[in-house]
N, C-alpha and C positions, 0 to 999 in steps of 0.2 A: 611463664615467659616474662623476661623484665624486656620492658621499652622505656628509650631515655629519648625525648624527643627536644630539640632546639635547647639545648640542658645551657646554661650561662649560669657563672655566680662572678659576681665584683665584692671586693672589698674596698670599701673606697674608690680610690680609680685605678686599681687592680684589678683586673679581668684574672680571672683563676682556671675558669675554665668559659668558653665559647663557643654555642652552636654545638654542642655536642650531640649527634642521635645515633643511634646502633638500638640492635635487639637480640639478646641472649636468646638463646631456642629449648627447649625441653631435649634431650636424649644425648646431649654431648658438653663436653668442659669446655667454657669458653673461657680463655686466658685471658686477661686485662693488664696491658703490657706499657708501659713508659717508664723515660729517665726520671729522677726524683726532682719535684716540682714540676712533675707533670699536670697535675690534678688526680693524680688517679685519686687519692682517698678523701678530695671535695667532692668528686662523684659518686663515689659508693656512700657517702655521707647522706647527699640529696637522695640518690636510691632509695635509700630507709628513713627517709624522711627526720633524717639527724640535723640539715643544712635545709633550708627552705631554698632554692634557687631564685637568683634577682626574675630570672627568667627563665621559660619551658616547662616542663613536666618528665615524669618517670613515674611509673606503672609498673606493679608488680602482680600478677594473671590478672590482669584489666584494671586494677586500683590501685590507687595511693596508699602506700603502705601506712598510715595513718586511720584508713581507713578498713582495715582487716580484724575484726573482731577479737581474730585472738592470734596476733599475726607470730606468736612463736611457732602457732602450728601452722604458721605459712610460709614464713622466709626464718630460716636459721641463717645466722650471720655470725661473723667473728673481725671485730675492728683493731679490739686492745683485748688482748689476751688477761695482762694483768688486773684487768680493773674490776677487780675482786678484794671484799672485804678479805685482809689479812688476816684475821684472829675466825673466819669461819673453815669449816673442812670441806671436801669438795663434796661430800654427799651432803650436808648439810645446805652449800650454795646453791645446787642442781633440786634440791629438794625444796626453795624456796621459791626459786624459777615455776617449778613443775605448779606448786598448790596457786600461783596467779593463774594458771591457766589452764586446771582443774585436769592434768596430764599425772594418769595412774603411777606411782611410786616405781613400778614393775619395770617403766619405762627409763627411770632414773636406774636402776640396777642396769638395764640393757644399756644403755652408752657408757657406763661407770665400764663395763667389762667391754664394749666393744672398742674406747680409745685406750685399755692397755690400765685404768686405773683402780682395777678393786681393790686392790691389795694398799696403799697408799689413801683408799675413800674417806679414812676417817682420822686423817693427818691435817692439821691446819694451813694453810695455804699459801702463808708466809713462808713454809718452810720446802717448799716446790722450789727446784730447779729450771729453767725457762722452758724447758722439753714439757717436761710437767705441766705448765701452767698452759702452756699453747695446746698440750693435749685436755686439758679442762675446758679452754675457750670451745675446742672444737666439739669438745663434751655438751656444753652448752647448746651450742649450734644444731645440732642435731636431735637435740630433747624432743621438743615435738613432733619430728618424723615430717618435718617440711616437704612441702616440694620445688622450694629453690632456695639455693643455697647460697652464699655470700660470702667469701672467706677473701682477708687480706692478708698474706703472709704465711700462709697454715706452716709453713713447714721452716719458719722459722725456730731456730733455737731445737729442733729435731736431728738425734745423731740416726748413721748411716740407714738405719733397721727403722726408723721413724718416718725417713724421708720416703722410702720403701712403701709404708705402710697410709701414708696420707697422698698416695700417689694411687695405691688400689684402691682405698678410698675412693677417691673423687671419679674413680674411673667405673667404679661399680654403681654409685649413685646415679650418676647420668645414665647408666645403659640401664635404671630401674626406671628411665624416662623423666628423671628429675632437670631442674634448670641450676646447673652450677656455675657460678663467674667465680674466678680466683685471680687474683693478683699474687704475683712475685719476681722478684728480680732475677731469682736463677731460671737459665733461658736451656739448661740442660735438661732441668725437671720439667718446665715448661714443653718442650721438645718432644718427649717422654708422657706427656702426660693429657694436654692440651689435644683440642680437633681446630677451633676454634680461634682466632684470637682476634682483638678489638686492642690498637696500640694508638694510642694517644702522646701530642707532645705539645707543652705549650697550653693546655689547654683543649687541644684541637684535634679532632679525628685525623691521624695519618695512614691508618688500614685496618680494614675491616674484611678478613680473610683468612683462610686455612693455611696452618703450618708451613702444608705441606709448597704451594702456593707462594706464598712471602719468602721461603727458602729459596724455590724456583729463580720466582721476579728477579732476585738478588742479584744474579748472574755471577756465582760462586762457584758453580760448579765445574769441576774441570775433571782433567784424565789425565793419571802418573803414567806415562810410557818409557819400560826400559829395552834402550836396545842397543846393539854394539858400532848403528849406522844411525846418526841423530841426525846429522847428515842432510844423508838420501834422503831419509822419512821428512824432514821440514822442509824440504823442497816437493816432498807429493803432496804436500797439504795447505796449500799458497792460502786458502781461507781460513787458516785457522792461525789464532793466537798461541802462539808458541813461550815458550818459557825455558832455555835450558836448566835444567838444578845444579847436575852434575852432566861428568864426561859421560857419561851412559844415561841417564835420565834427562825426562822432558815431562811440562805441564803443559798440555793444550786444551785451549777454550774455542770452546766455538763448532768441535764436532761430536760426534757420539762417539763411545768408544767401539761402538760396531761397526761403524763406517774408516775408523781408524784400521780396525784392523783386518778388514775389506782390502783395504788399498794399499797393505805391506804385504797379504797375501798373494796380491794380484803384481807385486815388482819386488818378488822375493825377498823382503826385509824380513830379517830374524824378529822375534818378540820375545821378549825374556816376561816381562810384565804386562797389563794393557788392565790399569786397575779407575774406576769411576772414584773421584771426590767429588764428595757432593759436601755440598756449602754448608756453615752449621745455624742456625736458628740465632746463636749470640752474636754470630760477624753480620747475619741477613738485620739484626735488629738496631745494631749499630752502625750499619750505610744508614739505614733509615730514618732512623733518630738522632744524628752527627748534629743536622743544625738545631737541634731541637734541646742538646743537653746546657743546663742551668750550670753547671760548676764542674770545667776541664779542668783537670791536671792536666801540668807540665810534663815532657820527659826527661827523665833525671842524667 
């Protein structure tokens, strides 16, 4: 379990992040969600005791990660994928990790094959593609066999069959009871991939909530209705937010689509369609975040 309690860092009189607390849980992915310049990676920083915070704490299964004996085999993390001596190989780099923290070779062969790299193990790491090098970090990350996990970005720099595969990933870990927090900006993976999420803006806690939930809140969701009387039907439904699209289409907010089509049943309205939209995770994350983003572009 990670706990980040009244988490604060200044730089100067720069607040970075403020008052920050949440708690990651054991058996589910917890997304860690802001605009850039959120703080998110001054807090995963403090997390593993990279950043000392001006003020608060963070705990990782009861301790300061400073305090964990042999903490690869407790929190595996991934910050900078790159920051890998260039002239070593990756079995070579994985193999220097392993003997600090007295982790059987056997175990370097097992993540060498489980993130996609044996064939490539004993190529120097300058010469990695950014796919490459983030499936080495994640290689890293997992040497110990941790039980929480910390990853910013994983699926950066991963083509289609990658993004796929650090999705079952993180979804298989957690359901083996691990604690996984991950950061990223694509809110489709996110959507797909996440139980969990913790979005911060400014510094500052703005939801600490399920997907599923923050979609909901959104009030995004509506109902495409086609029919040949848009009519009739927007005068049966005086409570509902209406929308025409087209001459035959309507978007209404405000009732279920079961109760829609109740009440064309009930004053003989035809239904060609009667189809639920539901909100998406990237519009739900940007009502939320709106006042919160550091650098708007203009419309062109």
């Amino acid at each position: 379990m990670i706990e980040a309690h009244e988490l604060t860092k200044r730089y100067g009189a720069r607040t970075v992040v403020q008052d920050l607390s949440f708690t990651v849980r054991p058996g589910t992915v917890t997304g860690f969600l802001g605009p850039n310049g959120a703080g998110k990676s001054t807090t995963m920083r403090m997390l593993l005791g990279l950043d000392a915070p001006t003020r608060g704490r963070a705990t990782i299964g009861g301790h300061a990660h400073a305090a964990h004996p042999a903490p690869l085999t407790q929190v595996g993390a991934l910050l900078e994928a790159r920051s890998i001596h260039p002239g070593r190989s990756a079995h070579h780099h994985l193999m220097a990790l392993a003997h600090t923290h007295g982790i059987p070779r056997s175990r370097v062969e097992h993540v060498l094959g489980m993130t996609g790299l044996t064939e490539v193990a004993r190529r120097r790491v300058k010469g990695f593609s950014l796919g490459m090098g983030q499936r080495l970090g994640i290689a890293a990350a997992l040497l110990g066999d941790p039980e929480t996990i910390v990853l910013d970005e994983p699926a950066n720099g991963l083509d289609p069959e990658g993004v796929l595969w650090i999705r079952t990933l993180l979804r298989s870990l957690a359901a083996e009871g691990r604690t996984v927090l991950v950061s990223s900006h694509l809110m489709s993976e996110m959507a797909l991939t996440a139980d969990h999420l913790i979005v911060i803006g400014k510094g500052r806690l703005l939801a600490d909530t399920t997907v599923d939930a923050l979609v909901r809140e959104s009030g995004g969701a509506s109902v495409k209705v086609v029919t040949p009387d848009v009519d009739r039907l927007s005068a049966l439904l005086p409570q509902a937010g209406i929308v025409t699209e087209a001459a035959d289409t309507l978007r209404v907010t405000g009732v279920e689509a079961a109760d829609i089509g109740r009440t064309a049943a009930a004053h003989g309205v035809p239904l060609f369609e009667l189809t639920p939209q539901t909100a998406s995770l990237e519009q739900a994350f940007m009502d939320l975040t709106h006042d919160s983003v550091e650098y708007q572009g203009a419309a062109a």
